[in-house]
C-alpha positions in Angstrom: 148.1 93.6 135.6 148.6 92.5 132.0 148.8 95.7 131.0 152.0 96.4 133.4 153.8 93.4 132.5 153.5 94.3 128.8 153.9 98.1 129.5 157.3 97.3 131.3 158.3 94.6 128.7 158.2 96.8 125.8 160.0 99.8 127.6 162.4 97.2 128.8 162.9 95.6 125.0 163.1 99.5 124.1 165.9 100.1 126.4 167.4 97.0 125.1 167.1 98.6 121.3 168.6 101.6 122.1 171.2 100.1 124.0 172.0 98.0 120.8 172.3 101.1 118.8 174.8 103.1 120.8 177.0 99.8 121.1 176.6 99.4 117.3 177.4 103.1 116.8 180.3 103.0 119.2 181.6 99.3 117.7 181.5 101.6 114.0 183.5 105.1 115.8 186.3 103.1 117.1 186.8 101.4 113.6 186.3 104.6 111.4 188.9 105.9 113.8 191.4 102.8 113.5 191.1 103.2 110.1 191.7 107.0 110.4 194.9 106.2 112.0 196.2 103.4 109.9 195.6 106.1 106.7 197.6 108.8 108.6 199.9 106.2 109.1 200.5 104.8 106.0 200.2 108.6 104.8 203.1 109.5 107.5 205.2 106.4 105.9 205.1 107.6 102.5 206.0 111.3 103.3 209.0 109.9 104.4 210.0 107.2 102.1 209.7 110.4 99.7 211.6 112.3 101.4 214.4 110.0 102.3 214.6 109.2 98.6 215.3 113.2 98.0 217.7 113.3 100.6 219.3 110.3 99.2 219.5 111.7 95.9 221.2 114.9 97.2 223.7 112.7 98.9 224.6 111.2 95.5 224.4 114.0 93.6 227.4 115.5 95.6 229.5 112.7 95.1 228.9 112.7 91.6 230.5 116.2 91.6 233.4 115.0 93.2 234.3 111.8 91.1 234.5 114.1 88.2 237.7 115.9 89.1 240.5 115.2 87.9 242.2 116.7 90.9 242.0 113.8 93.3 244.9 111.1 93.0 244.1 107.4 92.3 243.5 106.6 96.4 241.2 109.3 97.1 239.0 108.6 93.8 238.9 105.2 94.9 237.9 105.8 98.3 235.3 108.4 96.5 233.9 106.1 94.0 233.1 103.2 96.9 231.1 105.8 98.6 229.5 107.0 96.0 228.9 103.4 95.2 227.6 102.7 98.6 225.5 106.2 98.4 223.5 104.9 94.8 222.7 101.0 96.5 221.1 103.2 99.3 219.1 105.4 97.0 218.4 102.3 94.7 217.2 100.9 98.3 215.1 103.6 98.9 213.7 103.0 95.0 212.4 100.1 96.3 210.5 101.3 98.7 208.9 103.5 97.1 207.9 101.0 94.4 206.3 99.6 97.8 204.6 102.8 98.9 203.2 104.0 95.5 201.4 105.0 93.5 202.8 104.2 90.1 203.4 108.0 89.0 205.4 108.6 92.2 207.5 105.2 91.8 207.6 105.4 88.3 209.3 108.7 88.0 211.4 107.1 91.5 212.9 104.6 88.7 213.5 107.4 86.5 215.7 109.8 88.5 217.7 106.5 89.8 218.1 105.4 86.3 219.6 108.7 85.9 221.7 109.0 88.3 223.0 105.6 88.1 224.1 106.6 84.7 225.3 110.6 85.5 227.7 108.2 88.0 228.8 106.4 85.4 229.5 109.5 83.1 231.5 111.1 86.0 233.3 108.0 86.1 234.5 108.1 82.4 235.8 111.6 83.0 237.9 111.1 85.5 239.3 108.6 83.7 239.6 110.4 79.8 241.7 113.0 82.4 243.3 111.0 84.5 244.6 109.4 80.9 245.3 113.0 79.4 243.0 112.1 76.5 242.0 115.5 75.7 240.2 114.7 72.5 237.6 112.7 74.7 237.4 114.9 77.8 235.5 117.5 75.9 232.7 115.3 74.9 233.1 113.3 78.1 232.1 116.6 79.9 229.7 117.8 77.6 227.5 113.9 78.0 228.3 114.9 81.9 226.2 118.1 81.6 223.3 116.8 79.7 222.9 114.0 82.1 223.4 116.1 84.9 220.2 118.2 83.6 218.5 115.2 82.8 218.4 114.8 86.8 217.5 117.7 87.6 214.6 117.3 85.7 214.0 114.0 86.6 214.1 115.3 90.6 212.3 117.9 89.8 209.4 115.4 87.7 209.8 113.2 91.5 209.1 116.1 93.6 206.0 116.8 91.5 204.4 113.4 91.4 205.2 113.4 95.5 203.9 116.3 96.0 200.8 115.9 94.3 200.5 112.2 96.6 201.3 113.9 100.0 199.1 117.0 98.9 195.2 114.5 98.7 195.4 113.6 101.9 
């Protein structure tokens, strides 16, 4: 009888084991597979804080072109300029977040294209201006500085898109 009582108390301290074990093993699945989903998440978020910032930049980028010429009348460049004002605090918005989202590569070369752009806007500005004051000995060099910034964003996108890529690409 001893026997049967200890025969059924170890299989019923096995059972109890094993039972532990597949609880444990299930407790660890479902947090592996929270944590899964919280990194495809946070992967998800910075996709599109990346991409937002492009598309941002694109925005800009166009309005640039269009505050540069010396077509538009005093009225329409003002109406252009505010939006094109209102188009670089949404991309230095988006700067933001990225500094947020990281890494440092992606945000660092974030700053860069915004610092660039910030100051092609300014350079765009200064040739409407040598034009809309006829001040042809300025104009040319006004448009040249407007060129080299201009490639200076390009590269500086182009230096963005890289570090990005390279970010959305490990996962």
């Amino acid at each position: 009888m001893a026997g049967t009582l200890a025969s059924a108390l170890l299989t019923q301290r096995g059972a109890s084991r094993v039972k532990e074990r597949e609880l444990e093993h299930a407790d660890r699945q479902r947090l592996d597979d929270r944590i899964h989903a919280q990194q495809a998440r946070r992967h998800q978020e910075r996709c599109d804080s990346y991409a937002e910032f492009i598309t941002l930049t694109g925005t800009l980028h166009s309005q640039i072109y269009e505050l540069r010429s010396p077509s538009q009348g005093d009225d329409s460049y003002r109406v252009a300029y505010e939006q094109a004002r209102s188009d670089r605090a949404a991309l230095l918005r988006q700067a933001h977040r990225i500094l947020l989202e990281g890494p440092k590569t992606v945000s660092d070369e974030a700053l860069e294209l915004y610092g660039a752009m910030n100051l092609w806007m300014s350079v765009a500005n200064d040739v409407y201006k040598a034009e809309a004051a006829g001040n042809s000995s300025q104009v040319d060099a006004k448009r040249r500085r407007f060129l080299e910034i201009r490639d200076r964003c390009k590269r500086s996108r182009s230096a963005f898109v890289r570090e990005a890529q390279k970010v959305i690409n490990q996962a």
